[in-house]
Residue frames as qw, qx, qy, qz and C-alpha x, y, z in Angstrom:
[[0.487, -0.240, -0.648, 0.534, 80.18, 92.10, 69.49],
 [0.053, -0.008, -0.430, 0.901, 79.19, 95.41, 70.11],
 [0.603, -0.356, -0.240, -0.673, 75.24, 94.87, 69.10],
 [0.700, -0.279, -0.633, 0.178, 75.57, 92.20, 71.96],
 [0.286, -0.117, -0.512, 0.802, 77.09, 94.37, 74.27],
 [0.203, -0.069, 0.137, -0.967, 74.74, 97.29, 73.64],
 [0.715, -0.322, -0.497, -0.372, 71.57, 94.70, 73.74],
 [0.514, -0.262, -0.618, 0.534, 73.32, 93.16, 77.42],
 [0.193, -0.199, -0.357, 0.892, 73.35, 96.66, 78.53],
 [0.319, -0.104, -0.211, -0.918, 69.85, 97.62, 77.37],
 [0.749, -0.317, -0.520, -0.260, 68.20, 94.60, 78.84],
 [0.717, -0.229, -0.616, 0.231, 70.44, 93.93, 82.16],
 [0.524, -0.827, -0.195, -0.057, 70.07, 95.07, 85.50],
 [0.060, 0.794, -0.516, 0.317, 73.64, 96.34, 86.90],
 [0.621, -0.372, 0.639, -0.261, 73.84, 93.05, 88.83],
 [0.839, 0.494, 0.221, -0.058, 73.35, 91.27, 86.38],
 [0.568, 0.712, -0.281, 0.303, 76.30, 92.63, 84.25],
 [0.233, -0.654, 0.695, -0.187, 78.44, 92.88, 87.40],
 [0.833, -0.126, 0.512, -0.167, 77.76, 88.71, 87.41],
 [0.856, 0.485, 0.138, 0.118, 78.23, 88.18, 83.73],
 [0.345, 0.737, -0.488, 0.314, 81.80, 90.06, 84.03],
 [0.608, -0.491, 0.584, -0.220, 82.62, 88.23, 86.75],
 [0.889, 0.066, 0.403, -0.206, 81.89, 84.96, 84.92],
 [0.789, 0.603, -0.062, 0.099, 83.65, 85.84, 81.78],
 [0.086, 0.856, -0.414, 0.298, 86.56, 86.70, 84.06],
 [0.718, -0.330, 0.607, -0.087, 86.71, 83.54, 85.92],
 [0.918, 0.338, 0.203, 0.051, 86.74, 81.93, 82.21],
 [0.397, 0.896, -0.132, 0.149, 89.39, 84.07, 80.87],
 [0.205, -0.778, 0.544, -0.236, 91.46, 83.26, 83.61],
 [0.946, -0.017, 0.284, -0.154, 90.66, 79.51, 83.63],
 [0.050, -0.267, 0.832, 0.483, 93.83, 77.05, 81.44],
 [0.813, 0.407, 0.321, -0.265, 91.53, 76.18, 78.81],
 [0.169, 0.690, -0.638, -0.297, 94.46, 74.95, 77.06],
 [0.773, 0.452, -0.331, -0.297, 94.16, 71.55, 74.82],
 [0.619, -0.501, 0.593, -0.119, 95.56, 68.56, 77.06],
 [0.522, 0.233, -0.766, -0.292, 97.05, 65.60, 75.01],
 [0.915, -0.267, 0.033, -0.302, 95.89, 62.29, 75.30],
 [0.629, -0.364, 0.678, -0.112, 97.09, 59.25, 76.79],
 [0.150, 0.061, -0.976, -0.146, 98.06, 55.85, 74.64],
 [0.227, 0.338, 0.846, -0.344, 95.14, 54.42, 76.83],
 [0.194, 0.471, 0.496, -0.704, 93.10, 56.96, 76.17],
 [0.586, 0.469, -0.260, -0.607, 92.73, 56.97, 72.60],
 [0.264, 0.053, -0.958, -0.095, 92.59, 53.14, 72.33],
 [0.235, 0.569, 0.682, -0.395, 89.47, 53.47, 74.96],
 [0.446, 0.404, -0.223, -0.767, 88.17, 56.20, 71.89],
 [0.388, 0.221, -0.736, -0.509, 88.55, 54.04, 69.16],
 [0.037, 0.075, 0.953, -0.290, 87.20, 51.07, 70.99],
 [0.282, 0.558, 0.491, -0.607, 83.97, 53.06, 71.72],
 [0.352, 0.415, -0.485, -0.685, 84.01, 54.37, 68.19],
 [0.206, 0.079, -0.959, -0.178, 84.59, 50.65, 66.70],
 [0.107, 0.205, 0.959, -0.166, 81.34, 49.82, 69.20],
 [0.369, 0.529, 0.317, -0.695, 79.08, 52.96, 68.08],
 [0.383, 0.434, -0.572, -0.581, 79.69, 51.99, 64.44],
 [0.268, -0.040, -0.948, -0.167, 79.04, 48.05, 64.75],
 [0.044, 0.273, 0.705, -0.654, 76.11, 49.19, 66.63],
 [0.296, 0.530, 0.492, 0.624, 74.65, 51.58, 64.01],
 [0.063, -0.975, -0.212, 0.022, 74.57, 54.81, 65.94],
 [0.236, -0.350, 0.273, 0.865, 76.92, 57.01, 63.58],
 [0.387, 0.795, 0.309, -0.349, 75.82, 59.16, 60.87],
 [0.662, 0.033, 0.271, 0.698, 77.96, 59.02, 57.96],
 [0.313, -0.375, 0.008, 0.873, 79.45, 62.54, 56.57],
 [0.114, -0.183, -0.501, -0.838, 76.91, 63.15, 53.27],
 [0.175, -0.680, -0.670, -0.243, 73.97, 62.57, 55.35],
 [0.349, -0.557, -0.285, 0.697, 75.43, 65.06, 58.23],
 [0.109, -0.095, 0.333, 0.932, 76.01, 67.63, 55.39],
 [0.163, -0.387, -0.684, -0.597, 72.72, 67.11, 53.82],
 [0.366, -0.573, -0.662, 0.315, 70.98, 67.86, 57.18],
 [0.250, -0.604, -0.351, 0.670, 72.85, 71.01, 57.37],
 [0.013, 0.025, -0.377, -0.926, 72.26, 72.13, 54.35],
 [0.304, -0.621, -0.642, -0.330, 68.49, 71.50, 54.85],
 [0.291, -0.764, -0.378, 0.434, 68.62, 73.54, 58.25],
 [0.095, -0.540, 0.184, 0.816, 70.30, 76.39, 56.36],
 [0.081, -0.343, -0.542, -0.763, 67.79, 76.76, 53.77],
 [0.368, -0.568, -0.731, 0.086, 65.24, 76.66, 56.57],
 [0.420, -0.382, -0.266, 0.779, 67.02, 79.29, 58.40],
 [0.110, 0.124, -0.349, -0.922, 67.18, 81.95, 55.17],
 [0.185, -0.451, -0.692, -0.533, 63.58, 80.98, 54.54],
 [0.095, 0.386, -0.603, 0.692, 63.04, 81.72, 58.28],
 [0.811, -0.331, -0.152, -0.459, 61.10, 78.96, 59.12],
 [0.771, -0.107, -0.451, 0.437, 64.03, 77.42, 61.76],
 [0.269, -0.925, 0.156, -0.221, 64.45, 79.42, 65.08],
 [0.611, 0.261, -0.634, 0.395, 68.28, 78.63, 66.09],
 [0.822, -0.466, -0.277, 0.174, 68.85, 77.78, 69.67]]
């Protein structure tokens, strides 16, 4: 955290940082606290699930893996710029 901070503060303008603390202070204050669902609502999931699967747009779990292990070799070879 602190090479972030000391990169923010070597690149941003004082407005700039006065905006981004603001922002992280509206989050911080925000309930970002983990709401259960509803009955309904997980029965409308599954539903959707049940229709993306009889549809064919899922990815099953060895090809997901295999992906990321192909983007991490990519990465350490550094021929993948991450986002």
């Amino acid at each position: 955290m602190t090479n972030l901070l000391n990169y923010l503060t070597g690149t941003l303008s004082p407005n700039d940082m006065q905006w981004i603390s603001d922002k992280l202070k509206e989050y911080a204050n925000k309930d970002n606290s983990l709401k259960p669902f509803t009955k309904e609502e997980l029965y409308d999931r599954i539903k959707l699930s049940e229709a993306d699967i009889a549809a064919g747009r899922v990815i099953d779990d060895d090809d997901a893996w295999d992906d990321f292990d192909d983007e991490l070799v990519l990465e350490e070879q550094g021929e993948l710029e991450m986002a």
